[in-house]
SEZA-714010 format. One line per 2 residues: number of its first residue (from 1); their letters; for each residue y, x, z of N, C-alpha, C. Coordinates in pm, 1 decimal. Example, Ala and Ser with C-alpha at 12.3 -4.5 7.8 and 13.67 -1.06 7.14 Angstrom:
1 = AS = -569.0:1319.0:780.0:-450.0:1230.0:780.0:-330.0:1320.0:780.0 | -225.0:1285.0:708.0:-106.0:1367.0:714.0:3.0:1290.0:787.0
//
This chain:
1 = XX = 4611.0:-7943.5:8948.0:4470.7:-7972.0:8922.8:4390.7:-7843.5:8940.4 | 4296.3:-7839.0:9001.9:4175.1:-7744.5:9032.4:4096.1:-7678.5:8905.7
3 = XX = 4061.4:-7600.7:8922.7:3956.1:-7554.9:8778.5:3824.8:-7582.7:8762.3 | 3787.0:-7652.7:8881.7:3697.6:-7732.3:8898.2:3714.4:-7888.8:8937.6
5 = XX = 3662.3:-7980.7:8827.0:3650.6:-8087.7:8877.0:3574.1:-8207.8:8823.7 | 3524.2:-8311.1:8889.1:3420.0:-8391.1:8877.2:3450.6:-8497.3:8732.6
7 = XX = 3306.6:-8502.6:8692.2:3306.9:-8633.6:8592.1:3427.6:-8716.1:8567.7 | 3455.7:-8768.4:8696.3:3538.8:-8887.7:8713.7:3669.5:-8820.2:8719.1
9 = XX = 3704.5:-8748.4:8723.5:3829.8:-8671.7:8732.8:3876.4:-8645.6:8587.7 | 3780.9:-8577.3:8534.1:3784.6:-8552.1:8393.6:3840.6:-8612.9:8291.5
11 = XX = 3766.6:-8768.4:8316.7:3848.6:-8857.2:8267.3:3975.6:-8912.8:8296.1 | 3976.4:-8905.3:8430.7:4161.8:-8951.6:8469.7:4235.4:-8824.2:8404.4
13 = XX = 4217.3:-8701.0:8373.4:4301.9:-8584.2:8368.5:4253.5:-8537.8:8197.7 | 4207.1:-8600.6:8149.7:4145.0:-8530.0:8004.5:4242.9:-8448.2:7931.7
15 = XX = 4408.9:-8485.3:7896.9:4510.8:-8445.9:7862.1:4513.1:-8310.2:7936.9 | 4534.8:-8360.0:8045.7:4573.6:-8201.7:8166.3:4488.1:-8112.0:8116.9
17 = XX = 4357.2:-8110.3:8096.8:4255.2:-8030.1:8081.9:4247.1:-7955.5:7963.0 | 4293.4:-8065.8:7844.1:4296.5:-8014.2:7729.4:4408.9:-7905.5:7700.2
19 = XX = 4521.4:-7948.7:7746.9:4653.1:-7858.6:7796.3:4626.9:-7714.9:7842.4 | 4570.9:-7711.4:7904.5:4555.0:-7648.7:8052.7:4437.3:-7511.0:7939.7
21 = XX = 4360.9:-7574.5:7865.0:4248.0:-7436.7:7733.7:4340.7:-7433.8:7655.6 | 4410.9:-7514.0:7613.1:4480.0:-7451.7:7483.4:4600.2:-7331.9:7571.1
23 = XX = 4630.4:-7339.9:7706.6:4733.8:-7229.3:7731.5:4626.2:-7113.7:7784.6 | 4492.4:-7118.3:7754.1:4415.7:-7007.4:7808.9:4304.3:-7018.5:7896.2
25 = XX = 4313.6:-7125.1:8001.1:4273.0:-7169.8:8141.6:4156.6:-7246.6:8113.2 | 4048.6:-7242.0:8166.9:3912.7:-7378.5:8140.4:3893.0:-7428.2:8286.3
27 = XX = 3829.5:-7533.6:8250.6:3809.9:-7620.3:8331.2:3642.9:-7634.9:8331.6 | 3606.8:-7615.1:8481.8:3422.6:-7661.1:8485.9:3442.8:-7779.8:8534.2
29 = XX = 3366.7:-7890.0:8480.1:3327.2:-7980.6:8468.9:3181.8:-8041.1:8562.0 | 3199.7:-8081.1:8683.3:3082.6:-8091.3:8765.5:2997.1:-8242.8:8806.0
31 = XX = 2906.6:-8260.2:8792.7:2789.1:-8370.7:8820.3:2727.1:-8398.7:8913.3 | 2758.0:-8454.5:9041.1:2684.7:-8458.3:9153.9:2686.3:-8328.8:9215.1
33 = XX = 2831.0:-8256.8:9232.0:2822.0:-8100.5:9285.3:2750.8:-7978.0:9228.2 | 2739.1:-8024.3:9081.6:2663.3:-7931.0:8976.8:2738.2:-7892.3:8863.9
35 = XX = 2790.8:-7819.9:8815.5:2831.9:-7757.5:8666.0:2735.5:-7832.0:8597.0 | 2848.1:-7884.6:8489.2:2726.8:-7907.3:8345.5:2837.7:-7906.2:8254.8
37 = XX = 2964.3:-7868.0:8246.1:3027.3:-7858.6:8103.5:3133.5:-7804.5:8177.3 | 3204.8:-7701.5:8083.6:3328.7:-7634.8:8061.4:3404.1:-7661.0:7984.8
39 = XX = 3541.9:-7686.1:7962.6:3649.8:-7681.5:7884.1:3708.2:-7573.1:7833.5 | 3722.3:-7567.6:7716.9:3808.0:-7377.1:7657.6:3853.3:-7454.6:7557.5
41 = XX = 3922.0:-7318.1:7536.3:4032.8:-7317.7:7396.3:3948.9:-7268.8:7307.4 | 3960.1:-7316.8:7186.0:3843.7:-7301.5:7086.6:3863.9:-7173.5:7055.1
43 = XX = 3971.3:-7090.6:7050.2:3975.4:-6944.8:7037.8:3858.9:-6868.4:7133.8 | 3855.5:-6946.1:7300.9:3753.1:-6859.5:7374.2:3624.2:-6866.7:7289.1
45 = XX = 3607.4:-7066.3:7293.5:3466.9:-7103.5:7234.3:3433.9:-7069.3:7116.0 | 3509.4:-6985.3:7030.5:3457.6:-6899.9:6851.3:3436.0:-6769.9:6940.8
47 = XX = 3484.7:-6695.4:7040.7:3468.2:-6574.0:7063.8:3328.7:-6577.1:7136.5 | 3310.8:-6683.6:7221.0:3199.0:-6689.3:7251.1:3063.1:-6691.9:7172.3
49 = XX = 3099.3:-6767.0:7043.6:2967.6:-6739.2:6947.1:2960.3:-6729.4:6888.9 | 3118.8:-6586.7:6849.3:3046.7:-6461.2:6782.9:2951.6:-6404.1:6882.5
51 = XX = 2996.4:-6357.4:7007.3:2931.6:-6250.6:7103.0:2766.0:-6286.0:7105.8 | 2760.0:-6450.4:7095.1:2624.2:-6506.3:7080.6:2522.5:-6393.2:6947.3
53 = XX = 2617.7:-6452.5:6885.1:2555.9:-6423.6:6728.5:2521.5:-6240.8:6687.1 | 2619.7:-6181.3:6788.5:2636.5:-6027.2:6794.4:2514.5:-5972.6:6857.9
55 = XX = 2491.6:-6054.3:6986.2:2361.8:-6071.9:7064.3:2240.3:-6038.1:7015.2 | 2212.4:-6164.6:6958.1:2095.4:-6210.5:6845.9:2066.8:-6149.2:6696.7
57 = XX = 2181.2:-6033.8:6643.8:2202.3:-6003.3:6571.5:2090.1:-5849.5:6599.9 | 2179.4:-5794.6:6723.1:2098.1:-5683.0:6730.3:1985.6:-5675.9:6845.8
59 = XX = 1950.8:-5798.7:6825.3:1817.5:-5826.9:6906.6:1709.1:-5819.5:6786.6 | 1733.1:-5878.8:6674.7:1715.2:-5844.5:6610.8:1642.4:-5740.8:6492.6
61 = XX = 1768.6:-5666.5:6493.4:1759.4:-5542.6:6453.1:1693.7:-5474.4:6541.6 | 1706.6:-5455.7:6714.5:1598.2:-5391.7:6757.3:1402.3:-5417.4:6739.8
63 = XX = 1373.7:-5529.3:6695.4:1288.7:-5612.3:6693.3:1216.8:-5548.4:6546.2 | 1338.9:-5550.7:6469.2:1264.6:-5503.3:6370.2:1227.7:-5354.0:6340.8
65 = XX = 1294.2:-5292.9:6430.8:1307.0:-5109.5:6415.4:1134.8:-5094.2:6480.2 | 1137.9:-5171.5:6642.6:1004.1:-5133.5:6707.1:868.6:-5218.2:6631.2
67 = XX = 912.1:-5278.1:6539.7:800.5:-5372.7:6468.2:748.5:-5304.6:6330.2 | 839.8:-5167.9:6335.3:829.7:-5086.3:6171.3:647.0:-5082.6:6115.4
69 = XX = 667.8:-5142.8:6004.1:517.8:-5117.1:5928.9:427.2:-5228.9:5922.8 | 482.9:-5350.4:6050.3:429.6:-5500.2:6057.0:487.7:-5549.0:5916.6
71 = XX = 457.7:-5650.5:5895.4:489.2:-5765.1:5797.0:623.2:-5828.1:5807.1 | 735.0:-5847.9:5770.9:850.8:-5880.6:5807.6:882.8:-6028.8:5664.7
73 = XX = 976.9:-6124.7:5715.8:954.0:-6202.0:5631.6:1148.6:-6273.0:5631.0 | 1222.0:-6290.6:5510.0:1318.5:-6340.3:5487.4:1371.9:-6424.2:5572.6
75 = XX = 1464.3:-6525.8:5611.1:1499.3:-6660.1:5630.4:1459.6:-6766.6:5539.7 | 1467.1:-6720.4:5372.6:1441.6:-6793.0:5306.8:1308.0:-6817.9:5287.6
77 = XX = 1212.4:-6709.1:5319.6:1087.3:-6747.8:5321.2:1037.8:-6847.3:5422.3 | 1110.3:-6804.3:5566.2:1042.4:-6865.6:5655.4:1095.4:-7055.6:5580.7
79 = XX = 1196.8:-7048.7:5570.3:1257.7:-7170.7:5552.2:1149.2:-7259.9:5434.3 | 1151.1:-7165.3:5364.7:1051.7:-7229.3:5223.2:928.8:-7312.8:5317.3
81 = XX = 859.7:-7181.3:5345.9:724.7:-7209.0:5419.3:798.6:-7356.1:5519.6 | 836.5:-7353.9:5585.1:863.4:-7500.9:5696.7:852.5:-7610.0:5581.3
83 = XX = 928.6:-7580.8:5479.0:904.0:-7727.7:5408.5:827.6:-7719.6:5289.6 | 768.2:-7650.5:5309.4:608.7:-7637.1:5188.1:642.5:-7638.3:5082.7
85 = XX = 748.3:-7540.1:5073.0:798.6:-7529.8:4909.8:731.6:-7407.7:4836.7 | 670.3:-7287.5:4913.4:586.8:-7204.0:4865.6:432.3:-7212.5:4951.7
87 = XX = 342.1:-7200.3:4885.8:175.5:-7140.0:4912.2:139.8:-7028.2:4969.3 | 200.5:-6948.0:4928.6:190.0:-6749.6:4914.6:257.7:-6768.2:5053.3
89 = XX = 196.7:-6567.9:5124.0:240.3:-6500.2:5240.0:365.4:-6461.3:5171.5 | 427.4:-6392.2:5233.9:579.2:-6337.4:5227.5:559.6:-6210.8:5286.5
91 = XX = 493.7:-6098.2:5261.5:489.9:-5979.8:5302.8:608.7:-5918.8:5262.5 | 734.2:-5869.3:5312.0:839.7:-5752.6:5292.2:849.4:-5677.2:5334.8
//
């Protein structure tokens, strides 16, 4: 089996595929000659979003270093504020 292969394939081979991430190997998944899903071993797919989260982490942190002296505001604040559980700004 190819490391690429269509919708309809996917389903005749789902086992193979699943086989095939858990020994390391993924499978792209294609739509009318288009990628739209990959197969991994959930070991890749957690490593993948940590690296996400590592990303966004010090995107972040850069965001807030060049923003020094603006108004900065919790998760929990923002969260409050979405569901109108506080009135008040959140200046930190």
């Amino acid at each position: 089996m190819d490391d690429t292969v269509t919708v309809r394939e996917a389903r005749a081979h789902l086992a193979e595929i699943i086989d095939r991430s858990v020994s390391g190997g993924s499978t792209v998944i294609t739509r009318d000659g288009k990628p739209v899903a990959a197969v991994v071993s959930m070991d890749d797919y957690n490593a993948l979003e940590d690296a996400i989260d590592e990303y966004f982490a010090r995107q972040a942190e850069e965001t807030a270093r060049t923003e020094e002296g603006q108004a900065h505001y919790t998760m929990s604040q923002v969260v409050a504020d979405i569901f109108g559980e506080n009135d008040q700004g959140h200046a930190a």
